[in-house]
Backbone bond lengths (Angstrom), bond angles and torsions (degrees), N, CA, C in turn:
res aa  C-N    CA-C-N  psi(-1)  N-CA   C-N-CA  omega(-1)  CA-C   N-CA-C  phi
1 X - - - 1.450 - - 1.524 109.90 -
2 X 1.219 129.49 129.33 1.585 144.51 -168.07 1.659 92.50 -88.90
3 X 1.601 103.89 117.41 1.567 88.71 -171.64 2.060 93.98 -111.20
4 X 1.134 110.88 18.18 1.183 108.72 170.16 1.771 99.72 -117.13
5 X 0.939 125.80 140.11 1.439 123.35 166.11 1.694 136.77 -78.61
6 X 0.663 95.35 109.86 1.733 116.19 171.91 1.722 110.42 21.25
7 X 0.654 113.34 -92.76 1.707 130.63 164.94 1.702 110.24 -45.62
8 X 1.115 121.23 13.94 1.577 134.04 171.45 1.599 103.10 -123.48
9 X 1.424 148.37 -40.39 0.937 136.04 -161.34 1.710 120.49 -84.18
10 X 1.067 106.51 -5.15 1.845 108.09 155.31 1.478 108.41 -64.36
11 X 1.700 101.47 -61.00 1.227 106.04 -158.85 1.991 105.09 -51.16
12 X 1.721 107.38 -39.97 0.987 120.20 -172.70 1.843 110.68 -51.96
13 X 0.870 119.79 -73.82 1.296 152.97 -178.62 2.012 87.49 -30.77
14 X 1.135 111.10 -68.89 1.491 112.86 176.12 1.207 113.32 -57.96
15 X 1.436 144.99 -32.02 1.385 142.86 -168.77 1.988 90.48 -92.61
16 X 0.908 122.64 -18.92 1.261 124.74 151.80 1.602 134.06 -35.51
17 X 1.357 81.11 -71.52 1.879 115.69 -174.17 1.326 96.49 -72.70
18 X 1.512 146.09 -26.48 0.968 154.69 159.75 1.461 137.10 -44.67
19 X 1.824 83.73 -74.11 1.666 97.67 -168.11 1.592 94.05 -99.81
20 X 1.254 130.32 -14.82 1.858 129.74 -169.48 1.193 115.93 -95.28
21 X 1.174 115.28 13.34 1.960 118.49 -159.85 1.572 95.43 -137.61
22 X 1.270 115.63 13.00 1.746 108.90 176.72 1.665 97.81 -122.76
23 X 1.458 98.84 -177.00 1.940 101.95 169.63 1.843 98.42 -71.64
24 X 0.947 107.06 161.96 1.310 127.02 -38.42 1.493 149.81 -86.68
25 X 1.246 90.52 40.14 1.686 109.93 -175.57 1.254 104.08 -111.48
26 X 1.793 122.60 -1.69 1.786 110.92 171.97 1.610 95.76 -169.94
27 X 1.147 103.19 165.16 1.185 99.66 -156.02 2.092 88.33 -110.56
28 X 0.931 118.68 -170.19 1.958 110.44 172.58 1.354 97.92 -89.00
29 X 1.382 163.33 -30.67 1.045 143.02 176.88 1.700 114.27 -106.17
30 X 1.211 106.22 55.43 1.675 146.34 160.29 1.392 111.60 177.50
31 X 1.109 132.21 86.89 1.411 137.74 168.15 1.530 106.12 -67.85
32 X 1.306 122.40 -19.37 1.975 117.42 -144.86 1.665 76.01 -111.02
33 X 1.315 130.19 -2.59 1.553 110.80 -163.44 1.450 144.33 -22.59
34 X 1.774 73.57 -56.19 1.692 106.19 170.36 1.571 123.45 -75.03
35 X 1.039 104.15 -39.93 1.921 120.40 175.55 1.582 95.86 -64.29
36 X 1.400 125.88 -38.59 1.384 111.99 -175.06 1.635 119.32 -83.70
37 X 1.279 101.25 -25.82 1.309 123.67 167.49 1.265 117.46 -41.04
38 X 1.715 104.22 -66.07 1.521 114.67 158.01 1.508 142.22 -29.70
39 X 1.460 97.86 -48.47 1.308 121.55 -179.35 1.411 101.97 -66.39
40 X 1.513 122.99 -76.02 1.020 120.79 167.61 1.749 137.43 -18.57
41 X 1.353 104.74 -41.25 1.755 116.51 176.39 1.226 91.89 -85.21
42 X 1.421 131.74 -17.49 1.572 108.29 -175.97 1.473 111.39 105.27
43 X 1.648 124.55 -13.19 1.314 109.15 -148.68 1.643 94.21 -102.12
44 X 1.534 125.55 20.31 1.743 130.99 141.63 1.216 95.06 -148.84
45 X 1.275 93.64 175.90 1.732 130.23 -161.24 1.468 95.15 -91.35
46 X 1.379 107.29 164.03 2.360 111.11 -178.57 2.076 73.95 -78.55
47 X 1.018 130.49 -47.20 1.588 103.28 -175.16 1.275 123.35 -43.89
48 X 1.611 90.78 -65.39 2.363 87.63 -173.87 2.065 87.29 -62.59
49 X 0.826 136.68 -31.63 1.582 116.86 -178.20 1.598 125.90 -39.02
50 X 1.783 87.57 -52.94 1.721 103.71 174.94 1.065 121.41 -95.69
51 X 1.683 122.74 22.14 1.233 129.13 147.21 1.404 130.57 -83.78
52 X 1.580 94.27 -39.61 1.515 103.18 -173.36 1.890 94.81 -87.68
53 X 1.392 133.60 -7.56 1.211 123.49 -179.21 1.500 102.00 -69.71
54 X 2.071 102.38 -30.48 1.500 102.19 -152.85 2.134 106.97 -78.63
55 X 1.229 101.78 -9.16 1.426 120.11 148.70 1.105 137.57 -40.29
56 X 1.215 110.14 -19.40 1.916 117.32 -170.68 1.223 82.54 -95.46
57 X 1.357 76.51 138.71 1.655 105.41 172.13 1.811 121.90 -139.88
């Protein structure tokens, strides 16, 4: 069950790549820490993973 709705998960995915890839949720030589983290528990797919990785900017 998608507990965020449809038309939220771009936006999501970028506030991700954003706010989850700095201290203190990653350090610069692991930016994805948290995104992999995720993946790992299951709570996204390796797709939304390497979407929201493809976000960093």
């Amino acid at each position: 069950m998608d507990t965020i709705p449809a038309e939220y998960h771009e936006p999501v995915k970028q506030h991700a790549a954003t706010n989850f890839t700095v201290e203190p949720y990653a350090r610069a030589d692991n930016r994805t820490r948290q995104i992999d983290l995720a993946l790992t528990n299951g709570w996204i797919t390796q797709d939304e993973r390497d979407q929201t990785v493809a976000y960093i900017g």
